[in-house]
Backbone bond lengths (Angstrom), bond angles and torsions (degrees), N, CA, C in turn:
res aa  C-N    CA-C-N  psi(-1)  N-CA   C-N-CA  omega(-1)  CA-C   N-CA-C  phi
1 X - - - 1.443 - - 1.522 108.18 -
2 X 1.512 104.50 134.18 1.293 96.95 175.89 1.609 114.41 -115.50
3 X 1.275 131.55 116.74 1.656 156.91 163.94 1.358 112.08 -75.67
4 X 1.683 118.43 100.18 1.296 157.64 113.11 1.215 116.14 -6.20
5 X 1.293 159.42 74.88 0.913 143.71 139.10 1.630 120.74 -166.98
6 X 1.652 108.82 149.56 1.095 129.97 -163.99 1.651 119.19 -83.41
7 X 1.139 86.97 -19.07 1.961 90.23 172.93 1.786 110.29 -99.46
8 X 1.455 80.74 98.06 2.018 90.34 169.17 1.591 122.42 -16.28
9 X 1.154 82.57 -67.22 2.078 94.29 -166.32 1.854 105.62 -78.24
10 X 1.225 107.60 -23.81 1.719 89.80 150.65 1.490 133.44 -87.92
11 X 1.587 110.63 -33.77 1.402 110.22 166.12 1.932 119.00 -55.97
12 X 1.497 94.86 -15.60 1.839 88.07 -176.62 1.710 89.08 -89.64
13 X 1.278 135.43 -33.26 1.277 147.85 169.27 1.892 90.72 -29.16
14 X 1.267 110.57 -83.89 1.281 111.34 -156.74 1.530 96.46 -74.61
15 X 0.991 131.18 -54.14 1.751 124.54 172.10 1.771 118.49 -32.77
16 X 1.320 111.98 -33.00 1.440 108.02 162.51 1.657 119.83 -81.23
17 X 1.428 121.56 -34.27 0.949 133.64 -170.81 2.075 102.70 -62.80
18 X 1.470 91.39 -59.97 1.608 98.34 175.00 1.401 111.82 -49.22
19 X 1.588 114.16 -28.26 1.709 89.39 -161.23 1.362 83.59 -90.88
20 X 0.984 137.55 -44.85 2.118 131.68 -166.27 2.012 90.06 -53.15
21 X 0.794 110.42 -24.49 1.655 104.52 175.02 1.896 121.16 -68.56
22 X 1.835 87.42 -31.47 1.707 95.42 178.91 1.592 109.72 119.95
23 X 1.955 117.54 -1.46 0.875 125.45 -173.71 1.410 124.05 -64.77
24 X 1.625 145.94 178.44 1.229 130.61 153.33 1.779 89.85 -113.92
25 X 0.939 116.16 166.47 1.675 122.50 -164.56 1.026 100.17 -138.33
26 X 1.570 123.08 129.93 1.288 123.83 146.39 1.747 102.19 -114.01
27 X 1.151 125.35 139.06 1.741 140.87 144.19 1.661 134.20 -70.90
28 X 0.749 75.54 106.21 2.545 90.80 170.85 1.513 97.53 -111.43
29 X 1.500 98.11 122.25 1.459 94.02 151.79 1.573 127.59 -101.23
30 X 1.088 103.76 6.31 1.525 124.55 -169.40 1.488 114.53 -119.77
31 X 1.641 121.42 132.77 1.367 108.48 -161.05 1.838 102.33 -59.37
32 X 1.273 112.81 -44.34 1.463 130.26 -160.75 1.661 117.81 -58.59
33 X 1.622 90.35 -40.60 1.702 95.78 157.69 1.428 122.64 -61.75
34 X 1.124 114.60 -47.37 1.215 134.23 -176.94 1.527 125.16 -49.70
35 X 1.710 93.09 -18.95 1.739 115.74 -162.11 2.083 89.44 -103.93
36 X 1.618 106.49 -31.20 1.097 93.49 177.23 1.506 124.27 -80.13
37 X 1.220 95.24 -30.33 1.654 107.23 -172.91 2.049 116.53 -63.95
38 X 1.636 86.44 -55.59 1.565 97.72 154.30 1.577 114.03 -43.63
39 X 1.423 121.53 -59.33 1.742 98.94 174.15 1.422 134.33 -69.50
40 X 1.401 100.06 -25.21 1.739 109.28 160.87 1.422 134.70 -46.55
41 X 1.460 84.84 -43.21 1.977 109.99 -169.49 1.286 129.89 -130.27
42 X 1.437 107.30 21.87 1.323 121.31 166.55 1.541 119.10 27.61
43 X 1.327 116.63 50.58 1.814 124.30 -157.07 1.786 85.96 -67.65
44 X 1.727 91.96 152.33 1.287 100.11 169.15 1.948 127.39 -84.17
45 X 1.365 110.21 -6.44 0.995 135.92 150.01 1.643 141.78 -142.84
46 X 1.124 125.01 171.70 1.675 130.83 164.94 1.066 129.86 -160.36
47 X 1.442 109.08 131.96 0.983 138.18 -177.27 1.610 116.86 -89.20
48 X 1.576 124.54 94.63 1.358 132.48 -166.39 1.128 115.17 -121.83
49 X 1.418 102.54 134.06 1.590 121.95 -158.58 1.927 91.33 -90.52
50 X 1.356 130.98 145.55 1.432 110.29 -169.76 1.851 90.17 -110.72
51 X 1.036 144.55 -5.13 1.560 149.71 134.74 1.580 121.81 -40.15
52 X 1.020 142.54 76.76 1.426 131.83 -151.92 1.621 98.06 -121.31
53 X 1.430 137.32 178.79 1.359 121.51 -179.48 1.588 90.50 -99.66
54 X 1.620 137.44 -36.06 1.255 130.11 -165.47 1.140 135.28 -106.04
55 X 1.841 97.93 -15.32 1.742 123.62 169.15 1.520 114.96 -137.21
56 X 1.170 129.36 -169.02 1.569 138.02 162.63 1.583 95.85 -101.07
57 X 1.059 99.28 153.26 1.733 118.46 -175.20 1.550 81.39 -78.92
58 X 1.153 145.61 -33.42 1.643 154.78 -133.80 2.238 75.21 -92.11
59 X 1.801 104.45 -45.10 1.598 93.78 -174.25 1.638 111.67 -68.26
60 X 1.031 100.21 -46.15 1.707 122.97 -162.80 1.870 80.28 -56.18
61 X 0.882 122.25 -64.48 1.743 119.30 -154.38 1.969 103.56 -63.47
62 X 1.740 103.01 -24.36 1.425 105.05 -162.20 1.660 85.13 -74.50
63 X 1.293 133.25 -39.25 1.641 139.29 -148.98 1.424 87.88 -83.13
64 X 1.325 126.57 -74.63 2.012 119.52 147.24 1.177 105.26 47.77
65 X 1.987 80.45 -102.43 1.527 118.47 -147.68 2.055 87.12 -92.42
66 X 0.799 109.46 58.31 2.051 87.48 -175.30 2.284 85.89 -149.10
67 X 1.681 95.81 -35.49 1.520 87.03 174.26 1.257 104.51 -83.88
68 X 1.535 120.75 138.34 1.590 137.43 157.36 2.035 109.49 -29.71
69 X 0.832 111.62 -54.21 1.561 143.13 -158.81 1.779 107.68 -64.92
70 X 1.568 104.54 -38.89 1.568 117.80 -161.10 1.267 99.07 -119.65
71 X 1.588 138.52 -23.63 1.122 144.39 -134.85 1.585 103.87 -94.69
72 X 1.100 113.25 2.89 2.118 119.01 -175.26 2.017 86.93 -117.44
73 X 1.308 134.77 10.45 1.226 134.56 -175.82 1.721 97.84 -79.92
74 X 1.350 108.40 111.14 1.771 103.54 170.85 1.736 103.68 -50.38
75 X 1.053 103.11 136.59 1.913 105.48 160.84 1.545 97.18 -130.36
76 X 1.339 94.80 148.96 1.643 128.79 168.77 1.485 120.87 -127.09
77 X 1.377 106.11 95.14 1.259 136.05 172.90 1.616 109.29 -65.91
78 X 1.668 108.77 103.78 1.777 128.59 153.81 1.291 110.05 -127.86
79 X 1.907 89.43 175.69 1.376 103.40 177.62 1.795 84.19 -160.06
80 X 1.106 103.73 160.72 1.473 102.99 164.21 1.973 105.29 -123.02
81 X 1.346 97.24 44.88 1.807 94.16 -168.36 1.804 88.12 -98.92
């Protein structure tokens, strides 16, 4: 699973939560990392914060769903704003 988000103490929030679920976790706090890591590691899900410091999660999800390759990846769109 891959976890989106820029605020530390909630991304460890959901990074503990995923693994008591059975998850393996990787963390981006940055949309752009997030775009690399997703092509690296083909996560079976993500969890995307749509507040990002360098994109909108609204970009990160359009780049997603726009490659052939990433585009069957469940995403879960939050924010706590």
């Amino acid at each position: 699973m891959l976890i989106v988000e820029d605020d530390p103490h909630y991304a460890r929030v959901l990074r503990d939560l995923s693994h008591d679920k059975g998850f393996k976790v990787l963390v981006a706090g940055r949309g752009a990392d997030a775009l690399t890591l997703a092509r690296e590691f083909h996560p079976s899900a993500v969890s995307l914060d749509v507040f990002l410091p360098d994109m909108l999660g609204w970009t990160v999800l359009n780049h997603l769903k726009q490659d052939p390759s990433m585009r069957h990846i469940p995403v879960q769109m939050l924010t706590i704003d």
